[in-house]
Structures are given as structure tokens and as C-alpha cells.
C-alpha positions as CSV (number, residue, x, y, z in Angstrom):
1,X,1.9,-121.1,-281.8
2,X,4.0,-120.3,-284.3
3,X,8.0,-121.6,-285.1
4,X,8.7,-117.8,-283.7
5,X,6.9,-118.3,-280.9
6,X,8.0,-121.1,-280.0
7,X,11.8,-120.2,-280.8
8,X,11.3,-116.8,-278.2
9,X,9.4,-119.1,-275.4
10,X,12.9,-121.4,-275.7
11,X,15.1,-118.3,-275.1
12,X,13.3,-117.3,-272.1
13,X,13.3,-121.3,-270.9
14,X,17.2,-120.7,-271.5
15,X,17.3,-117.2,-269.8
16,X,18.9,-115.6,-266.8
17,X,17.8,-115.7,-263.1
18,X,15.0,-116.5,-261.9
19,X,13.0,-113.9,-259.7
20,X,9.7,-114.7,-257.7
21,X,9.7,-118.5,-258.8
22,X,8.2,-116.9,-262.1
23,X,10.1,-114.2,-263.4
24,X,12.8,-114.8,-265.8
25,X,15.4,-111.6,-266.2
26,X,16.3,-111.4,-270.0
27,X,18.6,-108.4,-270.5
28,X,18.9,-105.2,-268.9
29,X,17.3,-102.2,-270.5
30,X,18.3,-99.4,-268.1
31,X,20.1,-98.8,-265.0
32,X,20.3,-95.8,-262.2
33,X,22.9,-95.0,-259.3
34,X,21.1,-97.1,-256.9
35,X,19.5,-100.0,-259.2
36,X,19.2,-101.9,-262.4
37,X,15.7,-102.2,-264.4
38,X,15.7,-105.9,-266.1
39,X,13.1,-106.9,-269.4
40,X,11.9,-110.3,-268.0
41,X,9.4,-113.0,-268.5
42,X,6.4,-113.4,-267.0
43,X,6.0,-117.8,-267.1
44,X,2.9,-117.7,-265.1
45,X,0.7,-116.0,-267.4
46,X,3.8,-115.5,-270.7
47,X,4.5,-111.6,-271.4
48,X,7.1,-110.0,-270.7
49,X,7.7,-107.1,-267.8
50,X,9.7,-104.7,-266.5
51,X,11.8,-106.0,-263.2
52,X,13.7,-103.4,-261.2
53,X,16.3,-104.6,-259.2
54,X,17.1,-102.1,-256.2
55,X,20.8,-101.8,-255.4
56,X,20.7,-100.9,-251.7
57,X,23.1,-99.0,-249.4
58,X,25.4,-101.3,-247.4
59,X,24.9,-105.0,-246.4
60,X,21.8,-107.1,-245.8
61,X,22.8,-107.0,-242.1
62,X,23.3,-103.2,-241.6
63,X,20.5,-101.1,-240.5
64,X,20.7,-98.5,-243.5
65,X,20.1,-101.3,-246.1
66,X,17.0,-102.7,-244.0
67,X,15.2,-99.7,-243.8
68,X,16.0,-98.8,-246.8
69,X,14.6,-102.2,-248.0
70,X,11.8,-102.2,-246.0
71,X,11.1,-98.7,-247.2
72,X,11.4,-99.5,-250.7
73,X,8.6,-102.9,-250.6
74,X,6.2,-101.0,-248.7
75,X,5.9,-97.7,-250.9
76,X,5.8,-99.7,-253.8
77,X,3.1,-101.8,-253.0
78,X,1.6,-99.0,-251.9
79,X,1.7,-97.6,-255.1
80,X,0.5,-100.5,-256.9
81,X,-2.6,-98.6,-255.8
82,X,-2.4,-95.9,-258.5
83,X,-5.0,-96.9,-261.0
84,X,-4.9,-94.5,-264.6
85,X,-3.7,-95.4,-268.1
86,X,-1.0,-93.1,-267.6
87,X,0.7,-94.5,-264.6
88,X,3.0,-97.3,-264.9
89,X,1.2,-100.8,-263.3
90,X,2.8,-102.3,-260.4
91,X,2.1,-106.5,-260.8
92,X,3.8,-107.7,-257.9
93,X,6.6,-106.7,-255.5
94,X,8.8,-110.1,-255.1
95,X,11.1,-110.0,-251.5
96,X,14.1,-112.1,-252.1
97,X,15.9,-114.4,-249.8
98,X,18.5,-111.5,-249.5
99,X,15.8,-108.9,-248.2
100,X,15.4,-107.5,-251.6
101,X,12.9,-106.1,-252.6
102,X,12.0,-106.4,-256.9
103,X,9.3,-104.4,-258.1
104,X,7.5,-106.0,-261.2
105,X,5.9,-104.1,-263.7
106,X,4.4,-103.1,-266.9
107,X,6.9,-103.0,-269.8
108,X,6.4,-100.1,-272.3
109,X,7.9,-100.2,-274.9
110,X,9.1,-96.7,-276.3
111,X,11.3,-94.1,-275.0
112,X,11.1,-92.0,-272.6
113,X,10.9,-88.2,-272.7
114,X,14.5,-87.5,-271.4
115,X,15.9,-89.6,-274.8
116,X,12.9,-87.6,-277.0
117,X,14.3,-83.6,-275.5
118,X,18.1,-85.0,-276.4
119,X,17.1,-84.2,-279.8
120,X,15.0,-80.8,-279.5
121,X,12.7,-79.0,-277.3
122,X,8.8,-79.7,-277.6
123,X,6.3,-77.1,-279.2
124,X,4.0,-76.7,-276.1
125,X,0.9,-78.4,-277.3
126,X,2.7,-81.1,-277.6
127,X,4.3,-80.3,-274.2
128,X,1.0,-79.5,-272.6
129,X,-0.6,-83.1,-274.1
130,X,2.1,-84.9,-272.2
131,X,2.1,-82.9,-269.4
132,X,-1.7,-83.7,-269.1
133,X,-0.9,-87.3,-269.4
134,X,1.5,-87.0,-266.4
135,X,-1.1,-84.6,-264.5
136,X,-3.7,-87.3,-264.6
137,X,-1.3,-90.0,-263.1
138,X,-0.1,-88.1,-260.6
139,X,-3.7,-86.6,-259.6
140,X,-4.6,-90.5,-259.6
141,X,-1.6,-90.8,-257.1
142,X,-2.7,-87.8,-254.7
143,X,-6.2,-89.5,-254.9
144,X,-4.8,-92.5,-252.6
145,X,-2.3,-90.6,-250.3
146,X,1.0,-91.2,-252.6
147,X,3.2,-88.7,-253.6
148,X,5.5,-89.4,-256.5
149,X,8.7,-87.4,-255.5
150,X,10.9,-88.0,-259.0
151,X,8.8,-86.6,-261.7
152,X,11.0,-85.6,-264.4
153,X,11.4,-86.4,-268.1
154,X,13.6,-89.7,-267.5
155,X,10.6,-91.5,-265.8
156,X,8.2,-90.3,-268.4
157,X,7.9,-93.0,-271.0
158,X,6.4,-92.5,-274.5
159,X,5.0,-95.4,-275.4
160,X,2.9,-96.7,-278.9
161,X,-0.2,-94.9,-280.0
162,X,0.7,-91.7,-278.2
163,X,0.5,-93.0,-274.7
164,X,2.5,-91.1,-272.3
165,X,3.2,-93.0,-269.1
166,X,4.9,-91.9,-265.6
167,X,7.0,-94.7,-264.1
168,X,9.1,-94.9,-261.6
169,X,7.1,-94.7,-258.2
170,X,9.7,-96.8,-256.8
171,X,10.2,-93.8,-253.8
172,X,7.1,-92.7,-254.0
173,X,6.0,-91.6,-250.4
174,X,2.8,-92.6,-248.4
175,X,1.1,-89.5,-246.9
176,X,-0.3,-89.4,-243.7
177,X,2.2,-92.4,-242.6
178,X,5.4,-92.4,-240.5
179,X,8.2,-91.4,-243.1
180,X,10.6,-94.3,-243.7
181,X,13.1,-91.7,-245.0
182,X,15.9,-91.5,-242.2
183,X,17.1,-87.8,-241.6
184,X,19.8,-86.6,-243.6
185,X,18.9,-89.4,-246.7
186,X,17.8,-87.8,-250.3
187,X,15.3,-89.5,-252.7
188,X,14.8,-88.2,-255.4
189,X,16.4,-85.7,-258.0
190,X,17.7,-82.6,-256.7
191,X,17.3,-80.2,-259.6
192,X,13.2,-81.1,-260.2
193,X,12.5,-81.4,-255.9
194,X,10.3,-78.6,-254.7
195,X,12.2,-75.9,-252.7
196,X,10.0,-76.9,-249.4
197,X,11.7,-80.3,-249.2
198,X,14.5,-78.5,-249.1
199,X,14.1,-76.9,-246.4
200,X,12.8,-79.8,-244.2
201,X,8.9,-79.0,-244.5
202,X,6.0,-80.6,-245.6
203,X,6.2,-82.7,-249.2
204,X,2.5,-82.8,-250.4
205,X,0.6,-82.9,-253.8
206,X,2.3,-79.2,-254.8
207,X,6.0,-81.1,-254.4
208,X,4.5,-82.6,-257.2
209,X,3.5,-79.9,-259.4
210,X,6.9,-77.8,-258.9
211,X,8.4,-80.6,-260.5
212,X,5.9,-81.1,-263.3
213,X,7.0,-77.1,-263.8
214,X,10.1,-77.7,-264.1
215,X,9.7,-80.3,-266.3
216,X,7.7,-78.5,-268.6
217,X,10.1,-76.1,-268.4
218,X,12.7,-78.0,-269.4
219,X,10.5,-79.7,-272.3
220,X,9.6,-76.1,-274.0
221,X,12.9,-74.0,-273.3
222,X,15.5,-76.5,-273.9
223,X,17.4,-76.2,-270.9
224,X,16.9,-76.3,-267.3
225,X,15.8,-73.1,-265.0
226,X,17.7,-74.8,-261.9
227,X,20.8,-76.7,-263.0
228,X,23.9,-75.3,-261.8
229,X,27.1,-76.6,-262.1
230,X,27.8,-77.5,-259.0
231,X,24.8,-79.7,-256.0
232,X,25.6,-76.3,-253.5
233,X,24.5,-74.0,-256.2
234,X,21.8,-76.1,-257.5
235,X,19.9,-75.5,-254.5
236,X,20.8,-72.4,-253.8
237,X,18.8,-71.7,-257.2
238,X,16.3,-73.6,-255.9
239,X,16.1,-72.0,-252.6
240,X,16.5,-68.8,-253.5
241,X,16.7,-67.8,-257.5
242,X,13.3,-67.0,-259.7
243,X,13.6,-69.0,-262.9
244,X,13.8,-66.4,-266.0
245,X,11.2,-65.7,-267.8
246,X,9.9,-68.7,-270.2
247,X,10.4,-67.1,-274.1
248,X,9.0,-70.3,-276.1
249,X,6.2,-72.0,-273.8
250,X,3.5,-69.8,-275.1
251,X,0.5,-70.2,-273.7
252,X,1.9,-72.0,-271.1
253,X,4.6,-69.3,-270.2
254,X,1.9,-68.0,-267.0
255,X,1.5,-71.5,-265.7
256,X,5.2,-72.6,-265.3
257,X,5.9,-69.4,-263.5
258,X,3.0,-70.1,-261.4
259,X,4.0,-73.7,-260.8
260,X,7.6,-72.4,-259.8
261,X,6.5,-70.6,-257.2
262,X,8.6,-71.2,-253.9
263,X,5.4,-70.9,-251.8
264,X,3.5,-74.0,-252.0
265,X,0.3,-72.1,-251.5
266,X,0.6,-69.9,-254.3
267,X,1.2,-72.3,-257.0
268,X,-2.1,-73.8,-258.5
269,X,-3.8,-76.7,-257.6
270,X,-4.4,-79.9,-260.0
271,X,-7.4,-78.9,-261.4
272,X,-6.1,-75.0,-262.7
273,X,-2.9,-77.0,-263.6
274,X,-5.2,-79.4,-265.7
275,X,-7.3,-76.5,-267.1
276,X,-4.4,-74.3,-268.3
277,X,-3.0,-77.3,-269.6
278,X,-5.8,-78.1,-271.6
279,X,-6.5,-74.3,-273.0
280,X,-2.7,-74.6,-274.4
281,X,-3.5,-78.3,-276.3
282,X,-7.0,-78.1,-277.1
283,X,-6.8,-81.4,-279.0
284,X,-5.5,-83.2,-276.2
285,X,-6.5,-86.8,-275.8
286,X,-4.9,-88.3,-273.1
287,X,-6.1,-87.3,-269.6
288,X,-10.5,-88.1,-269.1
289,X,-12.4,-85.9,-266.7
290,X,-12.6,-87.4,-263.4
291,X,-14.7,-84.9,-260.9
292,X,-15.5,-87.9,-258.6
293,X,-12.2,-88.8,-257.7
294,X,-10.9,-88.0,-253.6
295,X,-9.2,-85.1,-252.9
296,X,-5.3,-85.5,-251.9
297,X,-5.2,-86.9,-248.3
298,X,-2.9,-84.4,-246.2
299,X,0.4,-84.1,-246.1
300,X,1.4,-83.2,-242.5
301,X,4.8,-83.4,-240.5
302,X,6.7,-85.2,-243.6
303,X,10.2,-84.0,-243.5
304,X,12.0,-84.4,-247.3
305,X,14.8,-84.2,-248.8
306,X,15.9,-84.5,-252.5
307,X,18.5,-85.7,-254.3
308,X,21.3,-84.7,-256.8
309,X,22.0,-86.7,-259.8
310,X,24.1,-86.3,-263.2
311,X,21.9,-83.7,-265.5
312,X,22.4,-83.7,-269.2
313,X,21.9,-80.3,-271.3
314,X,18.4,-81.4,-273.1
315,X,19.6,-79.5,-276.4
316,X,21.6,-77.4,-278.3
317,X,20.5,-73.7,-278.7
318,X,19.3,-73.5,-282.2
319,X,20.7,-70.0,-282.4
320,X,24.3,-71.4,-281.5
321,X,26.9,-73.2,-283.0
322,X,26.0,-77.5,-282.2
323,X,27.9,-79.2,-279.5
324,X,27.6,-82.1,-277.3
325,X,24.6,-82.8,-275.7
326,X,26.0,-83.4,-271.8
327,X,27.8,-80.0,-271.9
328,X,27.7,-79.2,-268.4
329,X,27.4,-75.3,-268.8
330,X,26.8,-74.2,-272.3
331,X,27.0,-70.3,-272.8
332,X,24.0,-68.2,-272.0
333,X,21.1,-68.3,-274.3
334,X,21.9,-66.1,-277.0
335,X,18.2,-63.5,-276.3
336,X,18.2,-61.6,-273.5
337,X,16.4,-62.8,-270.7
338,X,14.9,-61.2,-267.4
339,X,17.7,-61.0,-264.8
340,X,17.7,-63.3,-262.0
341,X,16.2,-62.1,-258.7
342,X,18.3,-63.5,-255.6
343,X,17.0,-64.1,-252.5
344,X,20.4,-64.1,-249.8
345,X,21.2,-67.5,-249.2
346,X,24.1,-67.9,-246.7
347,X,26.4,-70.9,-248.1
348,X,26.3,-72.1,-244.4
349,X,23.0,-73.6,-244.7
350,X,24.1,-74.9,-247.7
351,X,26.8,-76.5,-246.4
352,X,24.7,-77.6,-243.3
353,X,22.3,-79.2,-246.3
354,X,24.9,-80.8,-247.4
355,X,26.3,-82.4,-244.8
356,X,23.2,-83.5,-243.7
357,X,21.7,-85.1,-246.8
358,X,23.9,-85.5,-249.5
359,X,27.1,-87.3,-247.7
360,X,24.8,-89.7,-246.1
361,X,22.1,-90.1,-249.1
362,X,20.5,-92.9,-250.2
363,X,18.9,-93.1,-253.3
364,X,16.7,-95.9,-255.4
365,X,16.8,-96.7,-258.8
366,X,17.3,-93.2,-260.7
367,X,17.8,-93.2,-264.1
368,X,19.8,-90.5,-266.2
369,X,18.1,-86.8,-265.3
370,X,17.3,-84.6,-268.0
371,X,17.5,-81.0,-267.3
372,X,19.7,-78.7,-269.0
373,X,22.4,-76.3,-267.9
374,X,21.1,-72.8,-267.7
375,X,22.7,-69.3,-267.7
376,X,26.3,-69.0,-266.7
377,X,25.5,-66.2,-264.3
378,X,22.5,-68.0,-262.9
379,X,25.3,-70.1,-260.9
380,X,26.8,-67.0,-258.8
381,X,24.6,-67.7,-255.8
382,X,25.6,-67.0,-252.2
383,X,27.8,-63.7,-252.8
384,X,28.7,-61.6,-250.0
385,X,26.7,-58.6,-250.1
386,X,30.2,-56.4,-250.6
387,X,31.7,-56.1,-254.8
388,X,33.5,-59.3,-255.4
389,X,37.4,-58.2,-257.2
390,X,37.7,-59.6,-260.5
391,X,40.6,-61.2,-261.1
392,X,43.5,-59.4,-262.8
393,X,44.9,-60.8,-265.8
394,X,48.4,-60.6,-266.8
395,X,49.5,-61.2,-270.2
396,X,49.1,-64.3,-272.1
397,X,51.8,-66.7,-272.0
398,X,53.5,-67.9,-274.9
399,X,52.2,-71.3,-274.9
400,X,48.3,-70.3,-275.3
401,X,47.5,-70.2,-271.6
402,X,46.9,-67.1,-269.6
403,X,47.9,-66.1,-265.8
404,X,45.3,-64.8,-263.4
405,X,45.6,-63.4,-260.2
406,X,43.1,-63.8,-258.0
407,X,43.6,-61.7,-254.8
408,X,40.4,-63.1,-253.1
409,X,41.9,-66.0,-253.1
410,X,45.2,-65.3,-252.3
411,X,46.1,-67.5,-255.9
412,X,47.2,-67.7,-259.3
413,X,45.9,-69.4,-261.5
414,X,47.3,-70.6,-265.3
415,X,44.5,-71.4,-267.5
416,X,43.3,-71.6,-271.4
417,X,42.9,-68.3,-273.2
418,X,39.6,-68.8,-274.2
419,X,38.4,-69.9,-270.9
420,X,35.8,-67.4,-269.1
421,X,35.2,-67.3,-265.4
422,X,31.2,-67.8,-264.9
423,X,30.6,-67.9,-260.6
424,X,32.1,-66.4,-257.8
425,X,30.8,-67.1,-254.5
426,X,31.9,-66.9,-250.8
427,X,33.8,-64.0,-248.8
428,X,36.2,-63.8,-245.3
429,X,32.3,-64.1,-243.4
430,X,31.0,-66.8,-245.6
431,X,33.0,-69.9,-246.1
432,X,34.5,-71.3,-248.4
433,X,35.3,-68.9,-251.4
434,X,34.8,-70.3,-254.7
435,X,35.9,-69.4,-258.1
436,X,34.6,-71.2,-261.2
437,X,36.2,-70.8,-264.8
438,X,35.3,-72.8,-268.2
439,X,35.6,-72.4,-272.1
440,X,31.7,-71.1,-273.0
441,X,32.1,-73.7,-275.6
442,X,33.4,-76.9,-274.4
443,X,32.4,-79.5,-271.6
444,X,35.5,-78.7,-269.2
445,X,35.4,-77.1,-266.0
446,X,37.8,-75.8,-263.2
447,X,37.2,-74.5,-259.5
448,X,39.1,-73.3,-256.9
449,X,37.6,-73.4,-253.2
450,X,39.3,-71.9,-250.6
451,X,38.7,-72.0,-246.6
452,X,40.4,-69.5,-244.7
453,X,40.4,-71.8,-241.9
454,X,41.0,-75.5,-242.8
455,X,38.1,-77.8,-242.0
456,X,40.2,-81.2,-241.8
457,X,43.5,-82.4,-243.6
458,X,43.8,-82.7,-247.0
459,X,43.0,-86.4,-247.0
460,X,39.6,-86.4,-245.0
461,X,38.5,-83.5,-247.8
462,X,39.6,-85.4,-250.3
463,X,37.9,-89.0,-248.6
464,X,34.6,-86.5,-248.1
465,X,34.2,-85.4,-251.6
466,X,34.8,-88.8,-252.7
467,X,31.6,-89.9,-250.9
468,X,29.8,-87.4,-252.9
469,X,30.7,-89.0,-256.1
470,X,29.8,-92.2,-254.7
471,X,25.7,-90.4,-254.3
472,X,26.2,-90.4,-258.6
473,X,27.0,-94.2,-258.4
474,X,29.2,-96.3,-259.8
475,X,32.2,-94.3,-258.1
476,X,36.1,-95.1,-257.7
477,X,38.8,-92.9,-256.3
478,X,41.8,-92.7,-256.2
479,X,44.6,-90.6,-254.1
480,X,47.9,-90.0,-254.1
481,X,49.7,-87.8,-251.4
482,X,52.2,-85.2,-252.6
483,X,53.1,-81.9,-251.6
484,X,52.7,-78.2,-253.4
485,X,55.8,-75.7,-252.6
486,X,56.3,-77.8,-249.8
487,X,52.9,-77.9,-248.1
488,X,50.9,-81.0,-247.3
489,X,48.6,-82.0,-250.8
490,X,46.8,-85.0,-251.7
491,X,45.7,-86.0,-255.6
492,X,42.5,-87.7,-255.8
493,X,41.2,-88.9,-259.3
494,X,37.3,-90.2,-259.5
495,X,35.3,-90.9,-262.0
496,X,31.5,-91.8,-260.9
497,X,27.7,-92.0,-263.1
498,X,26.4,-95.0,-265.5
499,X,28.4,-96.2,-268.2
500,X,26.4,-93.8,-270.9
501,X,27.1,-90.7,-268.9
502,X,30.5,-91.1,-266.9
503,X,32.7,-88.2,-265.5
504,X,35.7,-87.7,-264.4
505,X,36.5,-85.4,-261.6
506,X,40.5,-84.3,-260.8
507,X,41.7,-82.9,-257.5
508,X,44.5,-81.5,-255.6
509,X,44.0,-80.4,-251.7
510,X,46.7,-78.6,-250.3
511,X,46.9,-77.3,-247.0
512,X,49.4,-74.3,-246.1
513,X,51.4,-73.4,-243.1
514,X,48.9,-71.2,-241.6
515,X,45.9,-73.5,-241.9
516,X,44.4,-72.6,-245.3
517,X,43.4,-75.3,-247.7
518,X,42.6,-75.1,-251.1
519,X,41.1,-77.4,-253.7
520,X,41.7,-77.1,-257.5
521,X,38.8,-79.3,-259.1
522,X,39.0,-80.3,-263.1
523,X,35.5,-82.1,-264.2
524,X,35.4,-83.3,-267.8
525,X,33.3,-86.4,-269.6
526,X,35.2,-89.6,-269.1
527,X,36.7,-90.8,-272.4
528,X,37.9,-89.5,-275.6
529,X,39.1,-85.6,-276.6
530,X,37.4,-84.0,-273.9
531,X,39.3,-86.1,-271.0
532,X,42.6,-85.7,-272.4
533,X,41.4,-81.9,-272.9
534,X,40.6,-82.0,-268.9
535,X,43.7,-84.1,-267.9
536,X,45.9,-81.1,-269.6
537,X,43.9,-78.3,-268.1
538,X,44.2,-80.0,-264.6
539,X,48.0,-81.3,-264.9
540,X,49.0,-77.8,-266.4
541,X,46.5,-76.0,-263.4
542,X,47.7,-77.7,-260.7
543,X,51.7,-77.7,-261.8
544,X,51.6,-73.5,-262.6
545,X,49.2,-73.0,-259.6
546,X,50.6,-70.5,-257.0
547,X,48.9,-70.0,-253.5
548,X,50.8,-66.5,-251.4
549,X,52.4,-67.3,-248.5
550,X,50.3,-65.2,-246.5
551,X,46.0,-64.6,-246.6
């Protein structure tokens, strides 16, 4: 062997932990809300792998974290099953004294789609080569009962020699087996999880293939048909709002709408998927013919959820002026699109989701998302049927800022000139109201939420929302109790998500005499400009802010 070699076998001798009794951690190369992904050396048989550490809910002792542990080693094994070039291999799945479960696997070296969209959309051949690559792994999946649950462009890797590999089956589910998944936990991520999860029914094969549509979506258009600014609206869009009308896919414009069907049993099976697919990249080298393989085992009485997760715009508009790349809600695409078809979608249910699934999630080892914020008035889900009153604008202030009044609200509101209101949702029958306002052009963003009738004192609301951040990982809060015109308030200041994509997220709850309570909500990138841009907008918000004294 050469000095080299022997020189890197030293630094692994000389390198971190030991996993397994064989598998030496070397540095971290990605990490999630719920987990840490290690390069590592193999000393049995000297290569190196991929290591994912899971970061589980809880202590070793508490029921959550051994379920979710137990969960966690027996899906992954189970997927060590998959067998196709373009599904990540599963070498071993090490338990560690601490209940632990690490999966060990291949390491490809590349980048994975999510990195690869940051800097432009796709041409769909090239979208519909990959999206054959990830076709054939999962169909290799289905084949053995496993359902992959998280397909979307961060677990895709892009590896030498054009190889396209789908990773990540760390919550892949076992069909026709007891679910493992508590009620009211989330896996996976909410914006690519087929509406039919949503909603409690059965996750099967065509869970799947909505999120390989929306994916593909995502890779062609440059931004996301479901991303919302907010987890209640994201699935309302979900539930309940047809995606526009693809403009760049192409050929492949009749199979994404097809695969973004809500009904499972009118989107196309694997094999039309495959055979569009092909017809859009004719060239396509990645995905061999395999008519012997099983049909997908059944997927009956499997109760899902999904999960919500940080979402970064994929790429600017060509046709509009560059800007960051995690805007949160850039402006709408600058060619008209087909309007939005709404199907009613009462904020109760959800708020009932909600409750149920995203305050209590558990999530495993989810890497930074990669859809892209879509049309502003895309968000407005769950109006009441009756005209919403616009706000009514006095004249700008002298200092740059302008007043509105908002009578739903029974509010005032001081905010930047140049700042637009884009969703409005809520009414006196469907609680709570919510107004959203942000400058088309920048990453800040401001909500008011009002309940007529309060639903606990300003600290619990402020202690609940916190645990929401907490689903994004990596969270810290932090409150202060104050008042506002004499009224009961309490400040709470979070920031939450991986070191790469951090935000920051500014509150005030204040609760008034008769039982209202409102929330003014800032969200803004942590770091630099734009968080000393959203400080001011919050500090300047919540100091000029004026709720009536009477609904």
C-alpha cells in the first residue's frame, strides 16, 4: 500500500468513536431534526460508509424513545431487503448499549438532488432520467412490502457516472405488518406526503408516487405546488388545492397532474409511471426492465401521518430579479397560471391534525427539504364562504411605515410600505382568523391570529407553539411576560432548524379583558440583514400594534 494509504488508514486508527466494534465515525457529513449521518470506517473489510446516528425522542427509559427505537431497527433492516442499483445498500443495523439503533450504509459520494435544484430547475429529460432512477428503487421497494414514505429531492443522491440513488429508508414502513407509528406521531415530510396519509387512510405504493410527483414537480418548475407558508396551510393545499398547471415539464406536464391526483386510484400505477417516464427521456439509462419482479404486497389498515419540515425555495424565477434561495414566499411566478381550485376545508380539522400529529411528532433523521414556495394566493386556504373585508389603509406615516386597520380583526396594524398582505383565513364560525402580510421581495414575514374565544393563557400558547418549533429541531425559546395596554402578554423568541438553515420566529400573545387573544408572529432567517430586518419589523409591530377594546 502506498505512503497515502497508509497515512489515511492511521487517521482512521486515530478517529472518533467506535460503533459496532468495527465502525469508526470520521466526520459528520449531514444532519436532520431527528439525527446525525456520520462518514465512517469500515476496519473489518477497510472502506468507508455512511453511519446514521438516530437522535430519538425522550430518554432511553421512556416509552416514546423505545418504540420509536425499536421502530426504527426493525424497518431498517427490513429494508436492507431492497435490492436495485438505485437504492441506497443497508450493510448492517448496529443496536448500541443505549438502545440505539445505527444504520450502516453505502457511502455515495456526490450530491444530492436538493443541493443540484439550489442552482436551477432540471430540463425534464433529465428530470425524467432521474425520476426513472428513483421509480425503479422504489418499485424494488413495493416488490418486498416496504414503502419508502420521504421521497423527495434531499434523499436523492447523485452520485459518479450518472448514478442516481434514493436513500434514506430509515422510516420506511413494512406493509402488511402492525404499524409501529403511535397515533398522532409524523414521519416523514409534510409538503411531499400523499393527501391519504393525511387523512388517516391507507399509505400504499401510490403514497409513493404522489411524492415522486411532487418531486418532479419541484425538479421541472422550480418551486413547489404545495408549500405554504405556514404547516396549517400546507396541508390544507394538500388536502384540498389542485396544483397549477405545470408550464415547463413538457412531455411530462400529463403525468405529474396525473400523479397529483388526490384519489389514490386515479393516479397511475408504476409501470404507466415508468412508461411516460421513459417516452419523455428516450435515452434513459438508468432503470432495466424487470417484468418478473412481485407485485406490491397490500397495504391495508395502515394509518399515516406526515411530517412538516423547513422547505427551501429550489430557485430563483429566471424572469425575476435574484434573491436568496430560502425565501420563504417569493412573489407569484411572473406567467399567468390556471387558478387554484379549492375544495372547503374547515380549519377545524386542521387544527384537529394538528393537535394530533404535529405537537406530539416524532421524526427520524430528515435532512434539509427541498421544495419551493409557490403562489402567494395559493396560501388563502380555509376562507369562510362570505367576502373577507380588506383591510383599510390610512396614510403612510412619516417614518416609511404604513397603518392598517383591520376590522376582522378588531386590530391595527403598523407595518413597511412595501409590504403586501398574501392570505387571509378564518371567520366568527371558523377559528382562529389569520392575516398574513410580507414584502414580495424579501424573506420576512408577519401574522396576526386571532381567537375570539381564548383557548388557554398567553403562556400555554406561547409553551404550545414552542413545541412546534421543537418538530424543526434544534429548537430554544425563550419568554418574557409583559403586558400590552394593560392586558396580560407574553414575548417568546425561538429560533429552531440545522445550522445551514436556521430561523428565527418572534411572538407576542396578548390576551384582552373579554377573553380574546391574539398573536403577532415575525419569522425571518437567523443571522445577518434579514434578522435585524425582522427584529425591527417585529419590535416596531408589536410596540404600534392596537387591538379595540371591544370585538
Amino acid at each position: 500500500m502506498s505512503d497515502g494509504g497508509e497515512h489515511q488508514r492511521g487517521e482512521h486508527q486515530r478517529g472518533g468513536r467506535l460503533v459496532g466494534g468495527r465502525y469508526r465515525l470520521i466526520e459528520r457529513i449531514g444532519s436532520g431534526g431527528m439525527g446525525t449521518v456520520w462518514r465512517a470506517h469500515d476496519g473489518l473489510v477497510d472502506r468507508d460508509v455512511a453511519v446514521k446516528e438516530p437522535r430519538l425522542p425522550g430518554e432511553p427509559e421512556d416509552e416514546a424513545y423505545q418504540r420509536a427505537a425499536h421502530r426504527l431497527s426493525r424497518e431498517a433492516r427490513a429494508a436492507a431487503r431492497v435490492d436495485h442499483p438505485c437504492a441506497v445498500s443497508i450493510h448492517d443495523v448496529v443496536v448500541e448499549e443505549d438502545g440505539l439503533p445505527w444504520i450502516v450504509m453505502e457511502l455515495v459520494r456526490g450530491e444530492s438532488l436538493h443541493e443540484v435544484l439550489k442552482r436551477g430547475p432540471m430540463d425534464p429529460a433529465e428530470a425524467a432520467r432521474t425520476g426513472l432512477a428513483v421509480l425503479g428503487a422504489l418499485r424494488a421497494a413495493h416488490s418486498v412490502g416496504i414503502v419508502h414514505r420521504d421521497v423527495k429531492p434531499a434523499n436523492v443522491l447523485l452520485g459518479p457516472h450518472g448514478r442516481v440513488v434514493l436513500t434514506d429508508f430509515g422510516i420506511a414502513h413494512i406493509q402488511g405488518e402492525e404499524s409501529l407509528t403511535a397515533t398522532g406521531e409524523f414521519v416523514g415530510s409534510l409538503e411531499f406526503v400523499a393527501p391519504e396519509r393525511m387523512s388517516g387512510r391507507t399509505a400504499g405504493p401510490a403514497s409513493d408516487l404522489w411524492s415522486l410527483g411532487v418531486l418532479l414537480y419541484a425538479a421541472v418548475e422550480g418551486w413547489s405546488p404545495f408549500r405554504r407558508t405556514t404547516v396549517e396551510s400546507t396541508l390544507a393545499a394538500i388536502l384540498s388545492a389542485d396544483p397549477p398547471e405545470p408550464e415547463r415539464a413538457g412531455p411530462l406536464a400529463p403525468l405529474l397532474v396525473r400523479l397529483l391526483a388526490k384519489d389514490p386510484a386515479d393516479r397511475p400505477d408504476a409501470a404507466e409511471t415508468a412508461a411516460a417516464l421513459r417516452a419523455a427521456a428516450p435515452d434513459e439509462p438508468y432503470e432495466p426492465e424487470s417484468p418478473d419482479a412481485p407485485e406490491p404486497q397490500d397495504a391495508s389498515q395502515l394509518p399515516e401521518f406526515g411530517e412538516d419540515i423547513r422547505t427551501m425555495r429550489l430557485a430563483p424565477d429566471p424572469e425575476t430579479a435574484a434573491g436568496p434561495i430560502s425565501v420563504p414566499d417569493p412573489p407569484s411566478p411572473p406567467s399567468p397560471r390556471r387558478p387554484l381550485h379549492r375544495r372547503p376545508l374547515p380549519l377545524a380539522l386542521l387544527g384537529a391534525l394538528l393537535v394530533g400529529a404535529c405537537w406530539l411528532a416524532v421524526s427520524f433523521l430528515t435532512g434539509p427539504d427541498s421544495g419551493a414556495a409557490t403562489r402567494p394566493e395559493a396560501a388563502e386556504q380555509g376562507r369562510s364562504a362570505k367576502p373577507t373585508p380588506t383591510p383599510t389603509p390610512t396614510p403612510a406615516l412619516s417614518d416609511g411605515w404604513v397603518s392598517l386597520t383591520e376590522k376582522p380583526m378588531g386590530a391595527t396594524l403598523v407595518l413597511p410600505a412595501e409590504y403586501q398582505e398574501f392570505a387571509r383565513s378564518g371567520s366568527a364560525e371558523v377559528q382562529p382568523r389569520t392575516v398574513e402580510y410580507a414584502d414580495p421581495d424579501g424573506p420576512v414575514q408577519l401574522r396576526l391570529t386571532r381567537w375570539d374565544r381564548a383557548p388557554g393563557t398567553p403562556v400555554s400558547q406561547a409553551k404550545q407553539h414552542a413545541e412546534t418549533w421543537k418538530f424543526f429541531g434544534n429548537a430554544r425559546t425563550r419568554y418574557t411576560e409583559t403586558t400590552l395596554h394593560g392586558w396580560e402578554a407574553v414575548q417568546a423568541d425561538s429560533t429552531y432548524g440545522d445550522p445551514d438553515l436556521r430561523k428565527r420566529v418572534m411572538e407576542l400573545f396578548v390576551r384582552t379583558d373579554d377573553n380574546r387573544l391574539y398573536e403577532l408572529l415575525v419569522e425571518m432567517p437567523e443571522g445577518g440583514a434579514e434578522e435585524k430586518l425582522g427584529t425591527e419589523v417585529f419590535n416596531t409591530a408589536r410596540d404600534r400594534l392596537t387591538i379595540a377594546t371591544t370585538p
